[in-house]
N, C-alpha and C positions, 0 to 999 in steps of 0.2 A: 511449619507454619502454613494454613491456607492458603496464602495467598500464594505460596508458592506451588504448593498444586495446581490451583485453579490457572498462574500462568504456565504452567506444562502441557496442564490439559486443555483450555484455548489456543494458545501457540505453539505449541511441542518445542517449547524451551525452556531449559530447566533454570532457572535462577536460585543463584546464592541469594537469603536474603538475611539480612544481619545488622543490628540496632546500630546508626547512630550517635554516637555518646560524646562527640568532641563538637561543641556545640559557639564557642569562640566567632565573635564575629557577625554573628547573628541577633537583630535589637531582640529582648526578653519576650515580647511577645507575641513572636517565630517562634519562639521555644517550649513558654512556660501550659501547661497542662495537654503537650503534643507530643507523641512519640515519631521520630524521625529514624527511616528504615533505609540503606543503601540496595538495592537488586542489581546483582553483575552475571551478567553471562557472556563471558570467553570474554571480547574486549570491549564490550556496550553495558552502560550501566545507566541508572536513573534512581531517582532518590523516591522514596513515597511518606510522604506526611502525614498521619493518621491522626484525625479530630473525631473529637467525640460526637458533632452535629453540623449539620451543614449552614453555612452561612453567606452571604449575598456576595453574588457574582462580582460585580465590580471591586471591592471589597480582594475577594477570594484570587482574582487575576492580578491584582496591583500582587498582591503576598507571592505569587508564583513567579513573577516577574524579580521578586527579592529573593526567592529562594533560587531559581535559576542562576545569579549574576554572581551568589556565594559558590553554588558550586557547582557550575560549570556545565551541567546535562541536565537533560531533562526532569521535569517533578510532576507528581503524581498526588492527588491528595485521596485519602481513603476516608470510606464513612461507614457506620453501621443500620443508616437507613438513607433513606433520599425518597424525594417527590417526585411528581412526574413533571413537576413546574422548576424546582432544580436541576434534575438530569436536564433539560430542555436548556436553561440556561447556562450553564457551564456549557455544553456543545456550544451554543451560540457563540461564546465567546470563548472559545479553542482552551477550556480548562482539562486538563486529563485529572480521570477520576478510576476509583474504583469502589464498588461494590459489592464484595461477592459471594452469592456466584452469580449473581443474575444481573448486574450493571455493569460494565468495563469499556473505559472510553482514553484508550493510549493511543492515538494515531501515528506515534513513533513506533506502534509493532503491530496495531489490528482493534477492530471493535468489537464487543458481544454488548445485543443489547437484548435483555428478557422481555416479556411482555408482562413479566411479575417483577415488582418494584418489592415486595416481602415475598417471605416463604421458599415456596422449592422454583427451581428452575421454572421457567417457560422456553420456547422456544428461541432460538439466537442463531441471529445473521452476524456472521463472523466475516471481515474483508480479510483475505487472502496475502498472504507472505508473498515477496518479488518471486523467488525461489519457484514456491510451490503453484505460483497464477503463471508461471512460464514453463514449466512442469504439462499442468492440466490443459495452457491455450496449444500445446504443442501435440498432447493427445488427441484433443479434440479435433485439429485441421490432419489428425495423422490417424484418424481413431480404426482404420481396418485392421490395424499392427500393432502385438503387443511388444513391448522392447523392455531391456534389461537395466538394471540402473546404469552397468558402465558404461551400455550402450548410449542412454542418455545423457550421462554424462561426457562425453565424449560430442553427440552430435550438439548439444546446448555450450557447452563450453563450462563447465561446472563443476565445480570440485566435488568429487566421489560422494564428500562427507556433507554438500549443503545438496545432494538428489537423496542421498539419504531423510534426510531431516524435512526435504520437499515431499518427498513419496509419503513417511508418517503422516503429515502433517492433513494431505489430502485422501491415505486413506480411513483418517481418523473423521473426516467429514465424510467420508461412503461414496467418493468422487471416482475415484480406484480401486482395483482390487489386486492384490498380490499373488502369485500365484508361482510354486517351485517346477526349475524344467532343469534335470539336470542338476548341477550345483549352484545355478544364478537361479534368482528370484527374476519374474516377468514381472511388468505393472499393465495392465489397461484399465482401459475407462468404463467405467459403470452406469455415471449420470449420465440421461438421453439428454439430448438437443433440447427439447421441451421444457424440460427441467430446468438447466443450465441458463436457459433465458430467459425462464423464470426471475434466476435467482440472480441475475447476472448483474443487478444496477444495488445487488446489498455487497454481493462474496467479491466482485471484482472490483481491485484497489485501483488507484490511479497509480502508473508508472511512472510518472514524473516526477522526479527528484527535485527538478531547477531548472529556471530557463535562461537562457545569458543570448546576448545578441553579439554577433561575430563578423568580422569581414568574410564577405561572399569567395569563396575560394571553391575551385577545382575539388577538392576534400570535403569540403560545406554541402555542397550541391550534390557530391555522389553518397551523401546519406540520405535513408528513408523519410522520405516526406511526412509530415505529423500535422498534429492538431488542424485548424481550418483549412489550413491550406493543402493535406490529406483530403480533406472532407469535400472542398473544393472539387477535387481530382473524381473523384465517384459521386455526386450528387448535383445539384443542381444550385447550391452554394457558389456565389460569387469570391472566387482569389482574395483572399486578403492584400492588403499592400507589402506586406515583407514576408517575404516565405520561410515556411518552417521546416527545420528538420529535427530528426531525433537521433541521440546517437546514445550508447553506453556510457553512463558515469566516469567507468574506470576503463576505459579503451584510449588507449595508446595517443589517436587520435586527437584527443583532447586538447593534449599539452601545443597542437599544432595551431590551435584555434589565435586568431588575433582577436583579443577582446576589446568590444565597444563599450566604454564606458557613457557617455552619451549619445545613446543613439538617436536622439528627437533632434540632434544635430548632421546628422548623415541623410545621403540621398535614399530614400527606401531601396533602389535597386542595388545600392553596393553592400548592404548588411542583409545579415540573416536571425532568424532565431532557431538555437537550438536548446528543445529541450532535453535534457540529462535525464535517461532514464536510469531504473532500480534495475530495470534485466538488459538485455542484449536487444533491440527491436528488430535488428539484420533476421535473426536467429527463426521471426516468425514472416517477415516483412513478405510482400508479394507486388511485383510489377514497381517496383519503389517506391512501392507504400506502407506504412506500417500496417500490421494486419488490423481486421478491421474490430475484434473483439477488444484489444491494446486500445484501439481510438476512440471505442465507445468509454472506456473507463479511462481515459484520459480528457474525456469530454462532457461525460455528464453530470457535470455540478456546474456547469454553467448556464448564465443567466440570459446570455442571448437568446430569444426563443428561436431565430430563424436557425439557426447552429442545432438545438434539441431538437426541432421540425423535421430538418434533414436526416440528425442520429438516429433518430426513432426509424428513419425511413430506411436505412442501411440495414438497420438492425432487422428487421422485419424482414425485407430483401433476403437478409441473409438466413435468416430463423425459418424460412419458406424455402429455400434452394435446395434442391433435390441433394447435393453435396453435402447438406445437414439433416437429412432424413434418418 
């Protein structure tokens, strides 16, 4: 099937994908002139709905909202054309679509967006797997040394088999290059500085997972500092009222957290926010702060302008420092 090409070769993962056919449950007109496809890889799956013509957004989001509730992950609907006044609105309103090969809008694993809506390829800005943007922000603050995958895997914390699938993934984007010493495969870095800051507000994804507000503990406090209140720390940005930190999803730590469930009822100094990243932020952090590439893409979709004033001004900072030359 195409479509499972095309997700191999934007995401470097292979998806099983396979019809559909138990349809119970579902009102008739979910079902009737739609092929309905399940995609599973290893234990992540999502369903994709294939229509023959694309139809209005509000409309298209109520049906995805029914299709999710049947069964349970995410949905996807496919098409065999779209506008640029469609793709526009489905984004608008967090519709995952696909296209392909030139439209693809899953932000549960990455986006390709062509700048051809028919025919062949155009160019595509793909965001970045957790994996493979803690891979690449790691080279790049490391980049005089090339290192081995176990070696990576080892200083990251990451299982053998997802620096594997990281290392593809970015040197299928020309970000890396591989190279044999010995019986271990090296990786370094390819893309200059210039480049990468180019490209750095499409390829790098936001690392936050989730944010939950916590009682302020000894634990709380000695994680890396995030979002504004990072930004705070290096810029010219006034402290927010409740500090933030950032910690791993799946770190230990977590389970220690006391969770505030209303926190507009607590004093801001005794709560905190932390957000749940997709990688490790310790793993890049500097001075007890999250690195500053993580902060940019954990901050630039926001609407604050005095927040983007400052990021741009880090960013820059940093895109100019003889360290990134």
């Amino acid at each position: 099937m195409m479509i499972e090409k095309e997700l191999e070769r934007v995401f470097a993962l292979s998806f099983e994908i396979f019809e559909h056919k138990e349809k119970n449950g579902l009102p008739r007109y979910l079902t009737t002139g739609r092929k309905i496809y399940k995609a599973q890889y290893e234990q992540f799956g999502f369903y994709i709905i294939k229509l023959h013509s694309a139809i209005d957004s509000r409309v298209l989001y109520k049906e995805k909202l029914l299709y999710e509730e049947k069964f349970g992950v995410p949905v996807a609907f496919c098409f065999e054309t779209l506008t640029k006044n469609n793709r526009n609105a489905y984004v608008k309103h967090h519709i995952p679509f696909l296209m392909v090969p030139t439209q693809i809008y899953l932000p549960f694993l990455g986006i390709l967006f062509s700048k051809k809506f028919t025919g062949t390829e155009g160019s595509a800005l793909l965001q970045l797997t957790a994996n493979a943007q803690l891979i690449l922000l790691y080279l790049v603050y490391n980049k005089k040394a090339d290192y081995t995958k176990k070696e990576l895997a080892v200083i990251l914390g990451l299982d053998p088999v997802y620096v594997t699938r990281g290392t593809k993934e970015l040197v299928s984007r020309r970000f890396i290059a591989e190279k044999r010493k010995g019986r271990s495969i090296e990786v370094g870095l390819t893309i200059d500085s210039k480049e990468l800051f180019n490209v750095a507000s499409s390829v790098l994804s936001s690392p936050v997972r989730d944010v939950i507000y916590v009682r302020k503990t000894e634990d709380v406090i000695g994680l890396p500092k995030a979002s504004d209140f990072a930004l705070s720390e290096i810029s010219m940005l006034n402290p927010p009222e409740i500090a933030v930190y950032a910690c791993f999803k799946k770190s230990r730590i977590v389970d220690k957290f006391e969770i505030v469930d209303e926190p507009g009822w607590e004093k801001p100094s005794d709560i905190c926010k932390v957000e749940l990243w997709n990688y490790d932020p310790a793993k890049l952090c500097e001075n007890g702060i999250v690195d500053k590439l993580s902060l940019y893409a954990s901050l630039k979709d926001t609407k604050d302008s005095r927040v983007q004033g400052e990021l741009e001004n880090v960013l820059e900072e940093l895109s100019g420092s003889k360290w990134f030359q």
